[in-house]
C-alpha positions in Angstrom: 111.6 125.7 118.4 114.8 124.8 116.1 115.8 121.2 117.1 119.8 120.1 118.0 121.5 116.7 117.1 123.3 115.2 120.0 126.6 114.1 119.2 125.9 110.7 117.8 126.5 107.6 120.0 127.1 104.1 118.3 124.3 101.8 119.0 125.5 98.4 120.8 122.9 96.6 118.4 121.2 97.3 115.7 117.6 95.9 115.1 115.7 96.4 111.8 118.7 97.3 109.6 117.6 95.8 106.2 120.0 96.6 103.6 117.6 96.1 100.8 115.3 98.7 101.9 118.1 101.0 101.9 118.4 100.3 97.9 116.6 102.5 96.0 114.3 100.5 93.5 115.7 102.0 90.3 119.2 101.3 91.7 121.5 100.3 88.5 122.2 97.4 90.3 118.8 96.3 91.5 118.5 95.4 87.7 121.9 93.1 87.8 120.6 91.4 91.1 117.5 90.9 89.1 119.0 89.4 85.6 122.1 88.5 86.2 123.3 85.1 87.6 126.3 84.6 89.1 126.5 81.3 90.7 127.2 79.9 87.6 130.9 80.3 89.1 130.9 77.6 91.6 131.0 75.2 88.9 133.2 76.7 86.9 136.0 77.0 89.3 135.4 73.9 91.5 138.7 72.1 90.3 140.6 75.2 91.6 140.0 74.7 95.1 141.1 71.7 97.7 139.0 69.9 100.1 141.0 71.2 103.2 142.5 74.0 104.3 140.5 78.2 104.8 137.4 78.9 103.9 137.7 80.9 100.6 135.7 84.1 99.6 132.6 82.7 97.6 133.4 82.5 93.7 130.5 84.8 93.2 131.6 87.6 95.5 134.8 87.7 94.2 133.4 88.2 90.6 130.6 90.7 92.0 133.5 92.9 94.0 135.2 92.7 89.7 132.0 93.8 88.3 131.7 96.7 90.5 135.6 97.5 89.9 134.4 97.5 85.9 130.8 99.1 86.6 132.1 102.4 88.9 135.8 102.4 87.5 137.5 101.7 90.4 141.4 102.5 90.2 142.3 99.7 92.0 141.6 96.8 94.1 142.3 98.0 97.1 140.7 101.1 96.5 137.4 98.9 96.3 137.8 96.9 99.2 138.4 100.3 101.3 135.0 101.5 99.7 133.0 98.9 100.2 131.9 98.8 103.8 131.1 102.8 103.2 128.7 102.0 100.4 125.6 100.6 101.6 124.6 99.7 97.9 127.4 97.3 97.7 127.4 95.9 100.5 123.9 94.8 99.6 125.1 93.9 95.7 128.0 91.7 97.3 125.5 90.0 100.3 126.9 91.7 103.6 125.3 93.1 106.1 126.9 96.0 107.9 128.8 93.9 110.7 130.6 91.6 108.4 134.2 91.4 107.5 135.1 92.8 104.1 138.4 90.5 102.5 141.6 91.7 102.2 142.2 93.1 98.7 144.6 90.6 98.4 142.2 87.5 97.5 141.3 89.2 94.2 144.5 88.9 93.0 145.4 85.6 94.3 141.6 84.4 92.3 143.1 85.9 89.3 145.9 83.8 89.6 144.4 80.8 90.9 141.8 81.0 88.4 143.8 82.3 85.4 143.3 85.0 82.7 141.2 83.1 80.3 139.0 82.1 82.9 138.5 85.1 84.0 138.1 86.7 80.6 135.3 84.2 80.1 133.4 85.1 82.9 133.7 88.3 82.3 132.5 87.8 78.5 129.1 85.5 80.1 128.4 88.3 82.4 128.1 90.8 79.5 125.8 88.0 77.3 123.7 87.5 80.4 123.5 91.6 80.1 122.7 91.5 76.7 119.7 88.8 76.8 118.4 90.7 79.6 118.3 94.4 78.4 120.4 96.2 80.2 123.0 96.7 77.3 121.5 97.7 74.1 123.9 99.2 71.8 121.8 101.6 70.2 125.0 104.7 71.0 128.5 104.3 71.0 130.2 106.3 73.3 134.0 107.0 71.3 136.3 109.6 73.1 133.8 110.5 75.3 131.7 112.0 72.5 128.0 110.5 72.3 127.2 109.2 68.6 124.1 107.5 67.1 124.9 103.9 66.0 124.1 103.6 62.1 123.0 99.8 62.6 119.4 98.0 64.0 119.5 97.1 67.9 119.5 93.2 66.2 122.4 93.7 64.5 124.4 95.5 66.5 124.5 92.6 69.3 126.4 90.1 67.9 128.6 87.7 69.8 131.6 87.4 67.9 131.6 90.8 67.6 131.0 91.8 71.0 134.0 89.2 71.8 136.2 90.7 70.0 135.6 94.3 71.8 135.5 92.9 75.0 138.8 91.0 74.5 140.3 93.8 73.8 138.6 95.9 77.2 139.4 93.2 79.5 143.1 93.4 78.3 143.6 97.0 79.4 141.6 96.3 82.6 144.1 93.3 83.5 147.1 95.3 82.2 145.9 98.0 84.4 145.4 96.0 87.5 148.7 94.1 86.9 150.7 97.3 87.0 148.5 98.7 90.4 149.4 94.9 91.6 152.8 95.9 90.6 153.0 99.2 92.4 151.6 97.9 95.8 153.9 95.1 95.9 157.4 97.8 95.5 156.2 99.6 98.1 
């Protein structure tokens, strides 16, 4: 006997929702969870924030919701706050559970500027080192134009901080660029 769905009826509660088991193990970012540490922030940014006043988003969040906008290529902020509550993956990554309240788009920006470009461009740099030491960026390929090509240099040699600096100066530029003008664009609307 074929079976039918009955039109689906939102639950008034839901028991036994655990996000993590709703992760699959080899998940790319059950790996960054794993190695990467990102309360580092909170003392980093401590001086930018009063004793009074809202509640901010937590420093960490805020540079997990940038990672992802790195990681998947997100085309702008907003864009990434409107996907978030349909991605269960992220909302585990960022530490919400289904019935929270996902930020206006808005705070990123305003963290940018609160925090400032440099700052932000460090961070950005320590997450990459942290991705380094732990193996989940190797450097063994290049990827130039889209077109795959064997490095001609040792794993050793090719992860070298001055060196990686230098390239990721020069990514974080077009990402902030690229942001600034979406930021841009939103606010002429």
């Amino acid at each position: 006997m074929m079976g039918r769905q009955e039109p689906p009826q939102e639950k008034l509660f839901s028991y036994h929702v655990n996000l993590s088991d709703r992760v699959r193990k080899d998940h790319p970012l059950q790996n960054v969870v794993k190695f990467i540490n990102f309360d580092f922030l909170y003392n980093e940014v401590k001086d930018s924030y009063g004793q009074n006043g809202n509640v901010s988003v937590p420093p960490p969040v805020i540079l997990k919701m940038m990672f992802l906008l790195f990681y998947y290529n997100v085309r702008s902020e907003r864009e990434l706050v409107e996907t978030i509550p349909e991605r269960l993956d992220w909302l585990w990554f960022l530490g919400y559970n289904l019935d929270d309240e996902i930020p206006n788009h808005s705070f990123l920006s305003k963290a940018r500027a609160r925090w400032g470009v440099d700052t932000f461009r460090t961070f950005f740099e320590r997450i990459v080192v942290q991705c380094v030491e732990a193996g989940l960026i190797e450097g063994s390929k290049l990827f130039i134009d889209a077109i795959l090509i064997d490095a001609d240099a040792s794993n050793n040699s090719v992860v070298d901080r001055h060196s990686l600096k230098r390239y990721l100066n020069k990514s974080y530029l077009r990402l902030e660029k690229s942001l600034e003008d979406a930021d841009e664009k939103n606010t002429s609307k």
